[in-house]
C-alpha positions as CSV (number, residue, x, y, z in Angstrom):
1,X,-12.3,-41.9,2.0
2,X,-9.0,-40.7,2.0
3,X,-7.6,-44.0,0.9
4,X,-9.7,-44.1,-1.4
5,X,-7.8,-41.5,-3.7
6,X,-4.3,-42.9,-3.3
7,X,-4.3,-46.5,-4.9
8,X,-2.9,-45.6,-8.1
9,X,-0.5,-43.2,-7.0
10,X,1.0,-45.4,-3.9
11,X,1.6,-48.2,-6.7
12,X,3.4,-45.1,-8.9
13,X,5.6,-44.3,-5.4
14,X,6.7,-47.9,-4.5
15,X,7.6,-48.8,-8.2
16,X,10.0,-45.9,-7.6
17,X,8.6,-44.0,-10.6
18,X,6.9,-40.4,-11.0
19,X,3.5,-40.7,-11.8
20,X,1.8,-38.7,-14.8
21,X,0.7,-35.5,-13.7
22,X,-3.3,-35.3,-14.1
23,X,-4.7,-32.3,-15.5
24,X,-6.6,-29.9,-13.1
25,X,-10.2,-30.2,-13.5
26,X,-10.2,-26.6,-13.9
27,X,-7.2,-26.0,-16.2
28,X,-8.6,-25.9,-20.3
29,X,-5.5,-26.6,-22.0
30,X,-4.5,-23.5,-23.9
31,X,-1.3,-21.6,-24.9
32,X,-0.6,-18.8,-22.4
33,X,3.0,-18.2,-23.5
34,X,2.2,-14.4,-25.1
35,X,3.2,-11.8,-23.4
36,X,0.2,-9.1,-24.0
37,X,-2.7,-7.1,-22.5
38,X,-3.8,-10.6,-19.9
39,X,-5.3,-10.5,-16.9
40,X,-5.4,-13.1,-14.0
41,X,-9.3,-14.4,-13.1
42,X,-9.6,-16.0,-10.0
43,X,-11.4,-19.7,-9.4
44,X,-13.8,-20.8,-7.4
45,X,-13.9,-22.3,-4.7
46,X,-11.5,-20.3,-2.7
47,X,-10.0,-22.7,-0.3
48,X,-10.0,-21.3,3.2
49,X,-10.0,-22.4,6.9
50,X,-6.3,-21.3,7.0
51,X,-4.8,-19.1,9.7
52,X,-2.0,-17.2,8.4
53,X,-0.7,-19.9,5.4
54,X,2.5,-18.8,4.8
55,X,3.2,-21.7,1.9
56,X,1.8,-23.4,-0.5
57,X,3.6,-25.9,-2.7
58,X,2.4,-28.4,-5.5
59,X,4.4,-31.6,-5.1
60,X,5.5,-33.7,-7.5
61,X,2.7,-36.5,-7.1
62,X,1.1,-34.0,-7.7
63,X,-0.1,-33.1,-4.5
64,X,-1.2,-29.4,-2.9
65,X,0.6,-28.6,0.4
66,X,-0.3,-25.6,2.4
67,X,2.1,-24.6,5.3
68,X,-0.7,-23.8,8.1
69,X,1.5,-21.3,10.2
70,X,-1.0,-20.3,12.8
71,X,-2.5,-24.0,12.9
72,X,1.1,-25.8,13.4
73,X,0.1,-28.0,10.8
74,X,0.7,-28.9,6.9
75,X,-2.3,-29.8,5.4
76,X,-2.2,-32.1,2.1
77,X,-4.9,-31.5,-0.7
78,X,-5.9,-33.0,-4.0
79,X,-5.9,-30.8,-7.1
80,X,-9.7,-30.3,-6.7
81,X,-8.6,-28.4,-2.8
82,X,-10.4,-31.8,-1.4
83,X,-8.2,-32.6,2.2
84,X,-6.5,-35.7,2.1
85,X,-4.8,-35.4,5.4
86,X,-3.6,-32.9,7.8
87,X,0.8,-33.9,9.0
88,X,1.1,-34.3,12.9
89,X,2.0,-31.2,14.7
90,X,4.6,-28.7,13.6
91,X,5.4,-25.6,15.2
92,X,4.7,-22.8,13.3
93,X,5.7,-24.0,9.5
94,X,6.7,-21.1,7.1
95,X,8.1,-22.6,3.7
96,X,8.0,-26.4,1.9
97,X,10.0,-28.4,-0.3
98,X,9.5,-32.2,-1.8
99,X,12.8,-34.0,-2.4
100,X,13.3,-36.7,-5.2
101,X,12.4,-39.1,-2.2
102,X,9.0,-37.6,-1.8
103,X,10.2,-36.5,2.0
104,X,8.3,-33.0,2.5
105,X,11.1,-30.6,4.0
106,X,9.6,-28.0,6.1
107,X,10.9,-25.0,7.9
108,X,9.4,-24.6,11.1
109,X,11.0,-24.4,14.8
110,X,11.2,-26.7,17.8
111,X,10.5,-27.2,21.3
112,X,14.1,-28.4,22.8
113,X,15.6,-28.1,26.3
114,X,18.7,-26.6,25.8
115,X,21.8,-26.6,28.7
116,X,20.4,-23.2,29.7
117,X,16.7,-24.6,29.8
118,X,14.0,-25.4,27.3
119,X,14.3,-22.9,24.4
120,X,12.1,-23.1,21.0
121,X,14.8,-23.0,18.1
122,X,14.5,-23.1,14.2
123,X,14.4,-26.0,12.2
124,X,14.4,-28.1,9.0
125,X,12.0,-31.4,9.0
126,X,11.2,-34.3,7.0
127,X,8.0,-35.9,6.7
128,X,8.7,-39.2,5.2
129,X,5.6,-39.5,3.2
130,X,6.6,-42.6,1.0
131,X,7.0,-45.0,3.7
132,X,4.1,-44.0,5.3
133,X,2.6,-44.5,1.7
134,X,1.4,-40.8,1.8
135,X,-0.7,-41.1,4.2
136,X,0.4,-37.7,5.7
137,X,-1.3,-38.1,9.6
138,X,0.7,-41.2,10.5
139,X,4.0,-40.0,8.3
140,X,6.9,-39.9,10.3
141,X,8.5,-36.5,11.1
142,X,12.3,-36.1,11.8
143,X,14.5,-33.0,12.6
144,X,16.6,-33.1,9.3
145,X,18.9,-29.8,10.5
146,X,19.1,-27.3,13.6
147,X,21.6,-25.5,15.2
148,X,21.0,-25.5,18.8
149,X,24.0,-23.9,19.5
150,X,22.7,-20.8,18.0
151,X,18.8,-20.8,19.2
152,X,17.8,-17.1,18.1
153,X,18.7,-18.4,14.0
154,X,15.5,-19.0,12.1
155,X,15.1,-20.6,8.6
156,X,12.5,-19.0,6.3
157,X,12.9,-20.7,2.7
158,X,14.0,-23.9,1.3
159,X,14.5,-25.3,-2.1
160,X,15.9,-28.6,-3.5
161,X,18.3,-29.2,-6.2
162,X,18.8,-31.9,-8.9
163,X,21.3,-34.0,-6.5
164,X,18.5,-33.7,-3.6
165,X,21.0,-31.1,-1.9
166,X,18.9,-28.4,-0.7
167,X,19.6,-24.6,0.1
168,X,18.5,-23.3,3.3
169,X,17.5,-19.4,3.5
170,X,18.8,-18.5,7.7
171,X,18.1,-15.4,9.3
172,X,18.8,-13.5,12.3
173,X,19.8,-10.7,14.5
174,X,23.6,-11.4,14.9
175,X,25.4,-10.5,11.9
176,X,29.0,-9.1,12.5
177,X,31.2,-12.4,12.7
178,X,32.9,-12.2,9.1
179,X,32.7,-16.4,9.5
180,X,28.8,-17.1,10.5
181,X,27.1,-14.4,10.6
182,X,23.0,-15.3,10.7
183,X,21.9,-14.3,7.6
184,X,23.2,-17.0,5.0
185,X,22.1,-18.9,2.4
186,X,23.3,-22.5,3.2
187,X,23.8,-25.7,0.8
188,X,23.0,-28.7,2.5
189,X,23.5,-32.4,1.7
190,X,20.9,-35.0,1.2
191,X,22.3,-36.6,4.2
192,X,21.2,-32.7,6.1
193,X,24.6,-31.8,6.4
194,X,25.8,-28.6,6.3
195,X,27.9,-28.5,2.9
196,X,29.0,-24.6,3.2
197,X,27.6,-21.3,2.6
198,X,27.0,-19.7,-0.7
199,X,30.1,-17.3,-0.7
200,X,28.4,-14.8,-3.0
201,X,26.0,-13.7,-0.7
202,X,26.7,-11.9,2.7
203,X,25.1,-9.5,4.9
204,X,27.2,-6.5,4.3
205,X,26.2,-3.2,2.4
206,X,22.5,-2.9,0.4
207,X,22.7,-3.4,-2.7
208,X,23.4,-6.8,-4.9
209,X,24.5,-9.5,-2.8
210,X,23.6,-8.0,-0.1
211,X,21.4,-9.7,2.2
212,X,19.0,-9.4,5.4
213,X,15.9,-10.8,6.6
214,X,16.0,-13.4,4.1
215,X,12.3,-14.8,3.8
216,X,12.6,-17.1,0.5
217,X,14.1,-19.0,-2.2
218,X,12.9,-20.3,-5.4
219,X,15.3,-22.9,-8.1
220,X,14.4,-23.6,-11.5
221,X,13.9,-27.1,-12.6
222,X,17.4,-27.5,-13.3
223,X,18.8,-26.1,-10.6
224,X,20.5,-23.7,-12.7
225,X,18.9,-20.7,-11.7
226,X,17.8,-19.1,-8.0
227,X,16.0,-16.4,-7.0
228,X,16.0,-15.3,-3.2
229,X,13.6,-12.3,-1.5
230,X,14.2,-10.4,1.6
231,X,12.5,-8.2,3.9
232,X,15.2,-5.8,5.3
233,X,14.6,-2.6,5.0
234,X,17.7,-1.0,4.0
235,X,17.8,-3.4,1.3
236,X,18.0,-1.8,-2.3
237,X,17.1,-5.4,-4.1
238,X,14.8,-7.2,-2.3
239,X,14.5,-9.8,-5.1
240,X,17.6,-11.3,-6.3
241,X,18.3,-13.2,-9.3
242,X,21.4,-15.6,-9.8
243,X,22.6,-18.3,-12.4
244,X,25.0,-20.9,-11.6
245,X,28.2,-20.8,-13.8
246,X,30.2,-23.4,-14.5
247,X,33.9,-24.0,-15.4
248,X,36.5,-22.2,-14.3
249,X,35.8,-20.2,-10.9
250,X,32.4,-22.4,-11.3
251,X,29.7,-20.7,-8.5
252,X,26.5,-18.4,-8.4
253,X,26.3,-15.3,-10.0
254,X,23.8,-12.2,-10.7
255,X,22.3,-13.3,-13.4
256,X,21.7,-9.5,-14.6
257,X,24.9,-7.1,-14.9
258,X,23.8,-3.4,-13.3
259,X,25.8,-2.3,-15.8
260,X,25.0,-3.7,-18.8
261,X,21.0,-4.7,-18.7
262,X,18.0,-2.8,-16.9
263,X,15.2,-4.8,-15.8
264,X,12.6,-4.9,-13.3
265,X,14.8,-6.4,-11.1
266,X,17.5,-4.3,-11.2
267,X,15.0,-1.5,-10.1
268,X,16.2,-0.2,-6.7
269,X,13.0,0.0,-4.0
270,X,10.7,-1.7,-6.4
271,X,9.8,-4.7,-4.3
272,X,8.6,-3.4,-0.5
273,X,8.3,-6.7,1.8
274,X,8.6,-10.0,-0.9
275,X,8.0,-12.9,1.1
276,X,8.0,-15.8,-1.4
277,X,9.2,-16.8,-5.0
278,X,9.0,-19.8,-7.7
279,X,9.7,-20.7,-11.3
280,X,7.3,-21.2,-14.0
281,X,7.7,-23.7,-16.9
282,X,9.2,-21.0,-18.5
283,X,11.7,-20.1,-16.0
284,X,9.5,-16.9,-15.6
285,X,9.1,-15.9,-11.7
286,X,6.6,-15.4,-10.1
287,X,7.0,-13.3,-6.6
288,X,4.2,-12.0,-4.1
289,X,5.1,-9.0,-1.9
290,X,2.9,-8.3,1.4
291,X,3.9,-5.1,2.0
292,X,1.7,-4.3,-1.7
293,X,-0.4,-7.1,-1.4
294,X,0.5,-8.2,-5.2
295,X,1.6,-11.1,-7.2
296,X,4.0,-9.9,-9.8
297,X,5.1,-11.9,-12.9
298,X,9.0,-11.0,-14.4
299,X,9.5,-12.6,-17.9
300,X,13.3,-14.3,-17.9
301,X,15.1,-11.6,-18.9
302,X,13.4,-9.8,-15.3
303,X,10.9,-7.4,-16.6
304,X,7.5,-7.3,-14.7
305,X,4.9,-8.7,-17.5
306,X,2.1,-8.9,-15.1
307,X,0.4,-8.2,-12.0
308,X,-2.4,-9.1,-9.6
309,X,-3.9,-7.4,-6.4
310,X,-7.5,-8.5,-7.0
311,X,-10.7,-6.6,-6.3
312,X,-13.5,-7.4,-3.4
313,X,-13.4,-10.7,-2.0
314,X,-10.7,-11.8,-4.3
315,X,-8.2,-8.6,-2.7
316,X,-5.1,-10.4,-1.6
317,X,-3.9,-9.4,1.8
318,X,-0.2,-9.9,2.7
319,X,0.0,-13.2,0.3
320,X,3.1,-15.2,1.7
321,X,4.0,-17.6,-0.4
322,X,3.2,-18.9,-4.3
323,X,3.5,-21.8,-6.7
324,X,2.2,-22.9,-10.2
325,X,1.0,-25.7,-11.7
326,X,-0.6,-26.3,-15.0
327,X,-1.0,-22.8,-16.0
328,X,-2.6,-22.5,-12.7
329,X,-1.4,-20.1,-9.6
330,X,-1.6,-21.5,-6.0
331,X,-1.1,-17.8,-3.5
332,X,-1.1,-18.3,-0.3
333,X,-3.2,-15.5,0.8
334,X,-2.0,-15.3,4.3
335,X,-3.7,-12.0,5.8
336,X,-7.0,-13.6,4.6
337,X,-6.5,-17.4,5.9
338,X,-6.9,-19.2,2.2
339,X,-5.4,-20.2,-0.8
340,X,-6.6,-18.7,-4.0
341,X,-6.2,-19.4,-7.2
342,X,-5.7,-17.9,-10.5
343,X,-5.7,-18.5,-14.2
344,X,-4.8,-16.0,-17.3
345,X,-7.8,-14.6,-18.8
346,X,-6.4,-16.0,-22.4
347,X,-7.2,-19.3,-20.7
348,X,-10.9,-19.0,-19.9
């Protein structure tokens, strides 16, 4: 059966092309690009038999692809939320990212011995889902970047860029080396290795461009544009928004000046425990925060335009991670094992 759904799109893979995105069966085409009094209705099904999803990401097939924390799996969906195929093991798998290549890159951690013993470290893999023709349960799965040398580091987001560089979101408990301290956000090459650090960032004070506990990072399509969260709490901006500038002194940059602008994002306290972020179409961003179990919506210029908890069986619970698609939004509702989705009421 699960062969059975791939045909056209292995042919689109081998040919070296991107195939044509299909619509969602559930997705009526409609403009949603107002900014008024909306509301987000969830769909049915719910898709469940999770424990603790702590990502979900469309791929560019498109696929769906839910990081199965508590399962040590990724499991691979259609657009319907039929399984296709469920990866070989992974231990404990908390963000996703598709290259150019199709390789899945997931941050997860590994069984090792180490000169002191076995030890379980962080760690960056690849499933390399086009030569196994994406067939996800015999794809081949390769460390792509670890540092063994510092076991206790942990990586907790991962986005790729244009080139098929990625950034790499590390965290940890050691953080007073002015050189490599654990918290970093790292640019690696598409051969996984280490390019440098993004200067801009360190762990040092609380407020802009400060960071600690990193737990995500979203890019916009161009790679232009990156937002990061964090769970530390003496953080003042847990949800960080930069823009890459070119030319002279060429590097990332707050995208908002403190001093000029105030936004939503800018608000001191006004995200609790964000724990994953991505772009819409329209460079919106869209963040969910488990501390408030919400989903929250910030236009471009980083004002909150909308919301969702959910009521009764549709309540989010410590959602974990969140992507969109076709008007559609995948959360991955982690406290209550599923994904679930949503559409804007003008789209019903």
């Amino acid at each position: 059966m699960r062969w059975a759904l791939l045909p056209a799109f292995i042919c689109s893979v081998l040919s070296g092309c991107l195939p044509e995105p299909p619509p969602l069966p559930t997705s009526p085409a409609s403009d949603t690009s107002r900014i008024g009094d909306t509301a987000y209705i969830p769909l049915e099904p719910i898709w469940g038999n999770f424990r603790n999803p702590s990502d979900v990401l469309v791929g560019r097939e498109p696929f769906i692809y839910v990081a199965d924390t508590d399962n040590d799996r990724i499991v691979m969906l259609d657009l319907a939320g039929r399984p296709i195929g469920v990866s070989a093991p992974i231990r404990r798998p908390v963000a996703l990212a598709q290259d150019g290549h199709f390789d899945l890159l997931v941050c997860g951690q590994l069984d090792t011995l180490l000169p002191g013993g076995p030890a379980r470290i962080g760690a960056v893999f690849r499933i390399r889902l086009r030569e196994a023709q994406h067939d996800i349960s015999r794809a081949r799965i390769v460390v792509a970047y670890s540092e063994p040398e510092r076991p206790w580091r942990r990586f907790t987001g991962i986005a790729v860029l244009p080139d098929n560089s990625y950034l790499l979101a590390r965290t940890g408990p050691q953080n007073t080396s002015p050189i490599d301290p654990d918290e970093a956000i790292l640019h690696i090459g598409p051969d996984d290795r280490l390019r440098s650090p993004l200067p801009i960032v360190r762990p040092i004070g609380v407020a802009l461009n400060a960071i600690e506990q990193l737990s995500s990072l979203a890019l916009s399509a161009d790679g232009r544009e990156l937002v990061f969260t964090q769970r530390g709490v003496s953080m003042q901006y847990r949800v960080q928004w930069l823009t890459y500038v070119t030319g002279e002194g060429a590097g990332w940059r707050q995208k908002f000046d403190p001093t000029q602008q105030s936004n939503t994002v800018l608000q001191p306290g006004r995200f609790q425990a964000p724990e994953g972020a991505t772009f819409g179409p329209d460079r919106s961003v869209y963040v969910v925060d488990a501390e408030t179990d919400s989903l929250y919506v910030l236009s471009p210029a980083g004002m909150l335009v909308r919301g969702y908890r959910g009521e009764g069986p549709y309540r989010l619970r410590a959602p974990a991670g969140v992507a969109v698609y076709n008007r559609t939004v995948y959360i991955a509702d982690a406290g209550n094992g599923r994904i679930i989705r949503l559409r804007l009421s003008t789209d019903m």
